[in-house]
C-alpha positions in Angstrom: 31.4 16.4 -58.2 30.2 15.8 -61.9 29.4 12.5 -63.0 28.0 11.9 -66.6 25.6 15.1 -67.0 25.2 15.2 -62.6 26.8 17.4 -60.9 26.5 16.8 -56.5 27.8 19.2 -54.1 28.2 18.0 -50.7 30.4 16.8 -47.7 32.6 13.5 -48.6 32.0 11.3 -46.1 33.5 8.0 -47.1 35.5 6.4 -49.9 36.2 2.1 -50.2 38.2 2.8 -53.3 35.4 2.7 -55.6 31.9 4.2 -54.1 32.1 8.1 -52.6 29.4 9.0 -50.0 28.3 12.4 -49.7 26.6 14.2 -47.8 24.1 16.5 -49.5 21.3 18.7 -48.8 19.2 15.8 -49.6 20.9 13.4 -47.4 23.6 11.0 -48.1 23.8 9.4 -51.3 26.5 6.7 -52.5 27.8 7.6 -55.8 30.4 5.5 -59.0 33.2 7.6 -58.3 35.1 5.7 -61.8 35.0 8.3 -64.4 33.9 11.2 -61.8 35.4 14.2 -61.6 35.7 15.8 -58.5 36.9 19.0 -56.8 37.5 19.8 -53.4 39.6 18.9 -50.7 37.2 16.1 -49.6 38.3 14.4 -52.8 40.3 11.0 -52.7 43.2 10.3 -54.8 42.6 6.4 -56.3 46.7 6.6 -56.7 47.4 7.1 -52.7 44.5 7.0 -51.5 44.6 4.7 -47.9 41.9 3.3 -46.7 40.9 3.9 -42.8 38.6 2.3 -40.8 37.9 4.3 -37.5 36.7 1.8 -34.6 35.2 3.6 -31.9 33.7 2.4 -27.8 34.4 0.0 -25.3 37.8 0.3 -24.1 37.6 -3.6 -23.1 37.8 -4.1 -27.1 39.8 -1.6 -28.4 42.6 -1.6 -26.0 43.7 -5.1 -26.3 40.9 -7.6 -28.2 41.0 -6.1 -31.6 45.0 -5.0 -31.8 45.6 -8.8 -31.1 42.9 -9.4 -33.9 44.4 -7.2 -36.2 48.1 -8.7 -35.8 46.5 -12.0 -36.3 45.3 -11.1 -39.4 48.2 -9.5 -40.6 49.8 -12.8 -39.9 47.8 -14.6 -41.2 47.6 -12.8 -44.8 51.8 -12.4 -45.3 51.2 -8.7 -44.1 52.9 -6.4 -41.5 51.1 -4.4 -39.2 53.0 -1.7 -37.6 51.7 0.2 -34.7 51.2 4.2 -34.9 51.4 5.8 -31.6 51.5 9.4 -32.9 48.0 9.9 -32.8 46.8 11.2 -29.2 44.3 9.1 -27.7 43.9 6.4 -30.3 45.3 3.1 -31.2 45.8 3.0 -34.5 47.6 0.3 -37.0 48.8 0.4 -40.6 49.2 -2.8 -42.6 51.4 -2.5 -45.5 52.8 -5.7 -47.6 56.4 -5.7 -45.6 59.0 -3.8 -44.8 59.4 -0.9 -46.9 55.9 -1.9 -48.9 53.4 1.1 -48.9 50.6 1.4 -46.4 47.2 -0.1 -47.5 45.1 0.1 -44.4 44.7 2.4 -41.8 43.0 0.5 -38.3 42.1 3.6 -35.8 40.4 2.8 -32.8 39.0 5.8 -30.4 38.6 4.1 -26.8 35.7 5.3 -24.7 32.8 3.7 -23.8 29.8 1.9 -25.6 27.4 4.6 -25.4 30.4 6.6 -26.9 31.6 4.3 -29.5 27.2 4.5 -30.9 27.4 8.5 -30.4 30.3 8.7 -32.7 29.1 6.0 -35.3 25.4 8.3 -35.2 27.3 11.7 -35.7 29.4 9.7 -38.7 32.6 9.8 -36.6 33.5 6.4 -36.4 32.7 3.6 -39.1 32.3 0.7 -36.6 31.2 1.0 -32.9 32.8 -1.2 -30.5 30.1 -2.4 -27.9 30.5 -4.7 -24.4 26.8 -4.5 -24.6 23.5 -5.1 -27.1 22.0 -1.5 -27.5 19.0 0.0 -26.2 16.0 0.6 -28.0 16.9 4.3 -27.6 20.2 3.8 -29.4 19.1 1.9 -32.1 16.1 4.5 -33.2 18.4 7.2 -32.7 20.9 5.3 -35.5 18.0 4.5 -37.7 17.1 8.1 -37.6 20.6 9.2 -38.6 20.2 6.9 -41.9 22.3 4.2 -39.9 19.9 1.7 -40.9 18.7 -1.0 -38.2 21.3 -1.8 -36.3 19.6 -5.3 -34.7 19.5 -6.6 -37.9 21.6 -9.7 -39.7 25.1 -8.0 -41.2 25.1 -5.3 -38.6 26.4 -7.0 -36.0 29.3 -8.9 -35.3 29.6 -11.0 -32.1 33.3 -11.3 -31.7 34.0 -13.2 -28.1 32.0 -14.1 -24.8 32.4 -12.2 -21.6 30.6 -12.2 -18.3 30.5 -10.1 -15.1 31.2 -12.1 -11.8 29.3 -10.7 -8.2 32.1 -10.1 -5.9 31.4 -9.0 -2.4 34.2 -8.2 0.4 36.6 -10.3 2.2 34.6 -10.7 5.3 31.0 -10.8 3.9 29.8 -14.2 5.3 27.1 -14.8 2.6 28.3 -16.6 -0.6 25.4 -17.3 -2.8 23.4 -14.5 -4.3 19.9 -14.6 -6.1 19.7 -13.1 -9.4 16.6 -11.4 -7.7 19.2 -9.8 -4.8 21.3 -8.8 -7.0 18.4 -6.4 -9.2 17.3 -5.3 -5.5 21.1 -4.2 -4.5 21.6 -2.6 -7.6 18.4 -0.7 -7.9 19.0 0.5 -3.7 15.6 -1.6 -2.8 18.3 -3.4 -0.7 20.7 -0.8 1.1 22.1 -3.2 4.3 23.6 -7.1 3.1 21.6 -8.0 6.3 18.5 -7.9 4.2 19.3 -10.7 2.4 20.9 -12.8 5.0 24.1 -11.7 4.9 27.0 -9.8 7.2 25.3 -6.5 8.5 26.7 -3.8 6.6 25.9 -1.2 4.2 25.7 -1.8 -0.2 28.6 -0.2 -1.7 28.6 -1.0 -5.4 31.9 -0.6 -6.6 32.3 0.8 -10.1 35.1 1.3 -12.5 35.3 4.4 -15.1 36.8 2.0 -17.9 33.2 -0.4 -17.8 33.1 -0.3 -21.4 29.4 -0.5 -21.0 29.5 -4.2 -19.4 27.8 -2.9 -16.3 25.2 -0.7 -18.1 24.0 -4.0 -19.7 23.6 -6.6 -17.2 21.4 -3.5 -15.0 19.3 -2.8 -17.8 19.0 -6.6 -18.3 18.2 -7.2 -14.6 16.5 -3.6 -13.8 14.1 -3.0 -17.1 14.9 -0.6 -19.8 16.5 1.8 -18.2 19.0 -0.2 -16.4 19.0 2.7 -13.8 21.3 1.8 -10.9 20.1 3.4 -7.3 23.0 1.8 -5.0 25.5 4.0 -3.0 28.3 3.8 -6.4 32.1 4.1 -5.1 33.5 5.1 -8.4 37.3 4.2 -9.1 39.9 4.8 -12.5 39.9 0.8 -13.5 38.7 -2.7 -13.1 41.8 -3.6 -10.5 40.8 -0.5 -8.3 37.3 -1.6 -8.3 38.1 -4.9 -7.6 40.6 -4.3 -4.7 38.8 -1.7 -2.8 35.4 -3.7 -2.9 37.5 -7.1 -1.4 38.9 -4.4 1.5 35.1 -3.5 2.2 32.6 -5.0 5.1 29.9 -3.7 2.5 31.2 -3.9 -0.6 30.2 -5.4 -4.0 31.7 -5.2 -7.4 30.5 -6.6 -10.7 34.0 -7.9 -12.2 34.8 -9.5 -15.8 35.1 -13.2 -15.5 39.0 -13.4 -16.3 39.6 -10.8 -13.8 37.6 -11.1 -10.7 40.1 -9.7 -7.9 40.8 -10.7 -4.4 36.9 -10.2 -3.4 34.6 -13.2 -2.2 33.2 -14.5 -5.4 29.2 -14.9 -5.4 27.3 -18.0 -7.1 24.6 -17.0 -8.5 21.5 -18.5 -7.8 17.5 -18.7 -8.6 14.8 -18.3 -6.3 14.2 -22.0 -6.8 17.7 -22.9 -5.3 19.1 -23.8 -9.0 22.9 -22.7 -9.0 24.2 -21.1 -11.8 28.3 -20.8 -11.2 30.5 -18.5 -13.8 32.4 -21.4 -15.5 33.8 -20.9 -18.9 31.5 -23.5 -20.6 28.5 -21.7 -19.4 29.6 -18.3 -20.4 30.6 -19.6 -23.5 26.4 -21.3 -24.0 24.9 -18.0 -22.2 23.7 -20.2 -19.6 25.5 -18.2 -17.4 23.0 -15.2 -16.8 25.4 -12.3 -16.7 27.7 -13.4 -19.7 28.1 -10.3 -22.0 28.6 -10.3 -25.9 31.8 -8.3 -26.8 30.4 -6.7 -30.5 31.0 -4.8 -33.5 28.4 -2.5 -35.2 28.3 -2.0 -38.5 25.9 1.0 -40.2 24.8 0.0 -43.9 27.5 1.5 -46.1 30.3 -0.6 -48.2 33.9 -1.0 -46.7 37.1 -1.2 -48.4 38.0 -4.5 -49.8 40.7 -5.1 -47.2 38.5 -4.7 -44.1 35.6 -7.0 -45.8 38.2 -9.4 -45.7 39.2 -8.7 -42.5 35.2 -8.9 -41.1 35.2 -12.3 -42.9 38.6 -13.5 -41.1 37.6 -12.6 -37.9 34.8 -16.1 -38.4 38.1 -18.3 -38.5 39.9 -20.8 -36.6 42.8 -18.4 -36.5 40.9 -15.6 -35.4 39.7 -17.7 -32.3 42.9 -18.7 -31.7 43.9 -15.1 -31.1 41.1 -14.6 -29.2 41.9 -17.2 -26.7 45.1 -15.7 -26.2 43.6 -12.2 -25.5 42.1 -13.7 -22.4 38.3 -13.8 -24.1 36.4 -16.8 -24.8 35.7 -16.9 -28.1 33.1 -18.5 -30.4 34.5 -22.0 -31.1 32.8 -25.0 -30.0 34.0 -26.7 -26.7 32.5 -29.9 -25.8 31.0 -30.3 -22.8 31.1 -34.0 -21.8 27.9 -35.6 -20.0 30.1 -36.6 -17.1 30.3 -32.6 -16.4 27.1 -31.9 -16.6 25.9 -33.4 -13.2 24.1 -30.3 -12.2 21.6 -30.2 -14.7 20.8 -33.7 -14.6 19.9 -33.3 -10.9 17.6 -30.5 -11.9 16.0 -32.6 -14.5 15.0 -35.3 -11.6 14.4 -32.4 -9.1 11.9 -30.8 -12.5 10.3 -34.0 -12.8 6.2 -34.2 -12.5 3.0 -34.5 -13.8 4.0 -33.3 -17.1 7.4 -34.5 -17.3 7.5 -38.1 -16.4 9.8 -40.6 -15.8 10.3 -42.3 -19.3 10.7 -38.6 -20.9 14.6 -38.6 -18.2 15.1 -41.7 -19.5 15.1 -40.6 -23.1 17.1 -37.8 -22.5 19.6 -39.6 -20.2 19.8 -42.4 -23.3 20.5 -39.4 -25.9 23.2 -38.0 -24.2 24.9 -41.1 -23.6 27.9 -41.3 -25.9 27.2 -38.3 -27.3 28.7 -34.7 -26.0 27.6 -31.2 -26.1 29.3 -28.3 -27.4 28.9 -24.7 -26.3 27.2 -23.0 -29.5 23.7 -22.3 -28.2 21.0 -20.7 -30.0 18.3 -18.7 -28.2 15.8 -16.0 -30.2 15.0 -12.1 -29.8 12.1 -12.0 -27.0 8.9 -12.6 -28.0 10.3 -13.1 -31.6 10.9 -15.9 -33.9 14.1 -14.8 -35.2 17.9 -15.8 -33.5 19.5 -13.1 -31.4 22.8 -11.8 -32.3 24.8 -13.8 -30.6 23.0 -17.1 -32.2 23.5 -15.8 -35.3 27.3 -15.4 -35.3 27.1 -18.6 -33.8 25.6 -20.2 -37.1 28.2 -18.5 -39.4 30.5 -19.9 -36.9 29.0 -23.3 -37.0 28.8 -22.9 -41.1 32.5 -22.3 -41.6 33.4 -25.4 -39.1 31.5 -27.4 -41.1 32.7 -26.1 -44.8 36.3 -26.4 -43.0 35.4 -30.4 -42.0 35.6 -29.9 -38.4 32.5 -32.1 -38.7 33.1 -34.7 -40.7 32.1 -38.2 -39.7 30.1 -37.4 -36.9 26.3 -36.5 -37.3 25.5 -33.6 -35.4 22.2 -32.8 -33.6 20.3 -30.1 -32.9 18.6 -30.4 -29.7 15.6 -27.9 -28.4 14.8 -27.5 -25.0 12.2 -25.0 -23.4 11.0 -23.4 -19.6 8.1 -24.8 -18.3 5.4 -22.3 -18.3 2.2 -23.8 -20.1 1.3 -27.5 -21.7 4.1 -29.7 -21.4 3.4 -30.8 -24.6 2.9 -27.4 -26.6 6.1 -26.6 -25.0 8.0 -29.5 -26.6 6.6 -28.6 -30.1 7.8 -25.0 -29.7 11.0 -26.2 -28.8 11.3 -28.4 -32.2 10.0 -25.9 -33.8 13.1 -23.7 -32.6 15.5 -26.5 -33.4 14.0 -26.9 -37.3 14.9 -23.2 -37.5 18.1 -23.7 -36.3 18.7 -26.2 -39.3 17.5 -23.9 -41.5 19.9 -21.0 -40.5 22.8 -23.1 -40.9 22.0 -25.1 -44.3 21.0 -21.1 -45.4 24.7 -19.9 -44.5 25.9 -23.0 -46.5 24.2 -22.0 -49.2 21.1 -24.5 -49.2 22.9 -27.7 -48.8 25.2 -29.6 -46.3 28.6 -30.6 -47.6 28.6 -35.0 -48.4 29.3 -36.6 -45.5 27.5 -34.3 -42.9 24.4 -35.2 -40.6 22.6 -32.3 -38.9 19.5 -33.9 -37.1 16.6 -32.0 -35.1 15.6 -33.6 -31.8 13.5 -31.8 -28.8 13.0 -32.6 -24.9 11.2 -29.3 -24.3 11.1 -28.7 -20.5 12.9 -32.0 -19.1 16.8 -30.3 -18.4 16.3 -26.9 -17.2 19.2 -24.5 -16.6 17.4 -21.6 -14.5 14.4 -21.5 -12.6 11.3 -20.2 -14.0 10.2 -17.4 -11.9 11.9 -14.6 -13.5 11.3 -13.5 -17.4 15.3 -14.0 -17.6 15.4 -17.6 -16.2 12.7 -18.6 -18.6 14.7 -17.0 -21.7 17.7 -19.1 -20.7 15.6 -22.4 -20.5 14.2 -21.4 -24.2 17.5 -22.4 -25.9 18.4 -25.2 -28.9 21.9 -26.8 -28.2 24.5 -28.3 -30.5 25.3 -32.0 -29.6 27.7 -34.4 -31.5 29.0 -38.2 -31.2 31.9 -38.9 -29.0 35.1 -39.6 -30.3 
């Protein structure tokens, strides 16, 4: 390709109707292609050129979540989107203007797995990975290392919806409470026999399903370290129905099933070492106080997309695009309240918490703040050890941002509210959990530009250690206590 008094041979790689990448001997380089002139069969054609983005991983997203999102847009933009079944082993979708109108995007989406969906975007066969998982540290230098850029960071990932995994043991399992700690010990194999943990005597069968997505893989390496490497006898099966059915027929059995689909098995509430129950209710999952709820994602490498899948990336932050998602059978983004009279639980742990360092009169202030005032389910929590929000926070600010700019707000002040777990001075505790609650503010008035709209309130408040959610004993439970939660007046 010449351009000017350049001339760069390489692989074409990409084209969003104005930028070509290529692939060079040098690496990959993003070139004006207005004025080029180009030869080879990897050129594009401005005049017919169509625009395609591939979508490749979790079969949880691409087989139904993202179809339903893509007819929703087309909906909502006056276009039509016609499925194309003639390509083997993919999904795809081409929106055109109407019937008759030419094509104008191309939608393909490979379905495999997570790991799959990151393979393909690092060997530059997919444009967007579909994950039902955050990545491994592996993954993510691997992708930097293929020019991918970081893939943690803001822009490169797009929360879409909320899942969870639900513990279901067989029909005739007598125990019906598990500890999160159990749970690490039955899928690791340190447990082999339920007997070991009080329950029917009978040997751990972890029933699996080949269409995961990647769900599993998660919540192990969450619960088992890094690796996430499971030791239990595995029973594999073809889906999540086969999993689920044969684990309820099973003395031993055990199955991790999604939330909106947990078969005929015994359902297990989770619970901490400290007794505190943590049940898989659609509020919780929706806050990620539920410890097992999984982000359903997109990952996006730094390169430009076409103009209609920018605005298709932007869409997918609107009212409409929840709506769809609610419909799909995945709890989206939007905020739900949560009123006090529904949060009995935690209030009991808050008196049960109560000590030296956590007195009497500090309950009382939070029992008078959250009188006439309800929560809703956006949550913020930060990257371990980090100040910075995790990915799922930070879609929940652009989330929060656009309810704002679309008045969802309007009239009634909203507050921020930190909260924090209980390891070290009470009182350096409740600073950190301000602290976390002012940066919260600052996310949010960033995404509006610098300023809230007239007529807005967003106020900062901390109780640091007075309502936790999990107990303290485990590195997980203490990551679900450090959280900052959206609160608003009642109507």
């Amino acid at each position: 390709m010449r351009l000017g008094g350049m001339e760069v041979t390489g692989e074409a790689l990409g084209f969003d109707g104005t930028y070509l990448r290529v692939m060079t001997d040098a690496g990959e380089v993003t070139l004006d292609y207005r004025g080029a002139d180009c030869e080879g069969p990897g050129c594009p054609d401005p005049a017919t050129w169509v625009p395609e983005l591939r979508l490749s991983g979790a079969a949880r997203l691409g087989e139904l979540i993202l179809p339903a999102l893509v007819e929703g847009y087309a909906r909502s933009r006056g276009f039509l989107a016609t499925r194309d079944a003639s390509v083997p082993d993919e999904v795809d979708y081409v929106l055109s203007d109407g019937e008759g109108g030419p094509a104008f995007a191309r939608f393909a989406f490979r379905l495999t797995t997570t790991e799959d969906g990151i393979a393909d975007l690092i060997a530059r066969e997919a444009d967007v990975a579909m994950a039902a998982r955050t990545l491994s540290p592996d993954e993510l230098r691997h992708a930097g290392a293929a020019g991918l850029g970081d893939l943690s960071r803001p822009g490169r990932v797009r929360v879409l919806a909320l899942d969870a995994l639900v513990p279901v043991a067989g029909q005739g399992q007598a125990l019906s409470r598990l500890s999160l700690g159990d749970l690490a010990d039955m899928l690791s194999g340190a447990v082999a026999d339920w007997s070991e943990i009080g329950g029917t005597p009978a040997p751990v069968r972890l029933h699996v399903a080949s269409d995961d997505s990647g769900q599993l893989q998660g919540v192990a390496r969450r619960l088992l370290g890094r690796q996430g490497r499971i030791g239990a006898e595995t029973v594999p099966h073809p889906d999540v129905a086969a999993a689920g059915a044969a684990a309820a027929g099973d003395p031993g059995g055990l199955a991790l099933l999604p939330f909106e689909a947990p078969g005929l098995g015994r359902p297990l509430t989770l619970e901490g070492r400290c007794g505190m129950t943590m049940p898989p209710r659609s509020d919780a999952i929706r806050a990620e106080d539920y410890p097992l709820a999984t982000p359903l994602m997109l990952f996006l490498p730094e390169r430009r997309l076409a103009e209609p899948f920018q605005d298709f990336l932007a869409w997918l932050h609107t009212t409409d695009a929840q709506l769809v998602l609610r419909r799909a059978g995945v709890l989206g983004l939007q905020a739900v309240p949560v009123p006090v009279a529904e949060q009995g639980e935690r209030l009991a742990a808050a008196v049960a918490s109560a000590g030296p360092e956590v007195s009497l009169s500090d309950l009382q202030s939070l029992v008078g703040f959250m009188s006439g005032r309800v929560r809703l389910t956006p949550t913020f929590r930060f990257e371990g050890g980090r100040a910075e929000l995790d990915a799922v926070s930070r879609s929940q600010v652009v989330n929060l941002a656009q309810a704002i700019l679309d008045g969802a707000h309007d009239g009634r002040p909203l507050w921020l509210v930190g909260f924090s777990d209980a390891v070290g001075p009470a009182a350096d505790n409740l600073a950190l959990a301000l602290d976390r609650a002012e940066a919260v503010r600052r996310a949010v008035l960033q995404a509006l530009g610098g300023s809230l709209p007239e007529g807005v309130v967003v106020n900062v408040l901390a109780f640091g250690e007075a309502l936790p959610i999990a107990c303290d004993d485990s590195s997980w439970g203490r990551a679900l206590n450090r959280r900052v939660e959206l609160w608003t007046g009642a109507e």
